[in-house]
Each structure stands twice: as structure tokens, then as C-alpha cells.
N, C-alpha and C positions, 0 to 999 in steps of 0.2 A: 808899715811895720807888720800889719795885720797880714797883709799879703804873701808877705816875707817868711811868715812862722808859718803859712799856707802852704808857701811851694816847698819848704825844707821839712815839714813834718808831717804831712799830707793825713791820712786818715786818722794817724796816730793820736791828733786831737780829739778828744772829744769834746771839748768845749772853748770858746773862742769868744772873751766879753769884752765888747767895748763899750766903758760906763763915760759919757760925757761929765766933764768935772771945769771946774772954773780956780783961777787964783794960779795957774801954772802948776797944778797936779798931774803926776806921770806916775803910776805904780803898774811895775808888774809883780800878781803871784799867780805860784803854782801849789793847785791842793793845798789851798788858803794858807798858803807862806808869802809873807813879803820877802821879795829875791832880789825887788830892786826900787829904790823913792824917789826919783826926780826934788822931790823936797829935800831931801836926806844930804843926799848925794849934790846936789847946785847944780845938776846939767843932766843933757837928756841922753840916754843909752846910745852906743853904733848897736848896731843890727848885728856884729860877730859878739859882743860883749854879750847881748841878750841870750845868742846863741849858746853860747857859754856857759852862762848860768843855769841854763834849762837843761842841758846834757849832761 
């Protein structure tokens, strides 16, 4: 996924964290928003959904 938000958003990142977590956690935020919980939510994001919430 990391690579994904790499090739579709190129420089425009400026920061890119991947925090190793345990228990089946998946959080994405933007500019410390949660956007999206894998907890939350019971499953884990497609790559257009992500894209989606970020644009």
C-alpha cells in the first residue's frame, strides 16, 4: 500500500509512517485525522477506497 500512495502521489507527500503494531491494527491518518480503523471498520482498506479518502 505504501508503494501505492508512492506512485499516485509522488512528492506531494511529505511524510510516509509505517508504525509496526500487533492485535490486527490498520489505521490510516491524515494531518493527525483518523480517516480510516481496520478496528473500526472489521476489514482492511482496497487501495481505490484509501485513495478516496485522501483526495
Amino acid at each position: 500500500m505504501a508503494s501505492s500512495l508512492l506512485d499516485k502521489y509522488g512528492n506531494s507527500i511529505t511524510q510516509l509512517s509505517l508504525i509496526p503494531s500487533d492485535g490486527g491494527v490498520f489505521e490510516i491518518t491524515r494531518n493527525d485525522h483518523l480517516i480510516f480503523s481496520k478496528k473500526k471498520e472489521g476489514r482492511f482498506p482496497e487501495i481505490d477506497e484509501v485513495f478516496t479518502l485522501l483526495d
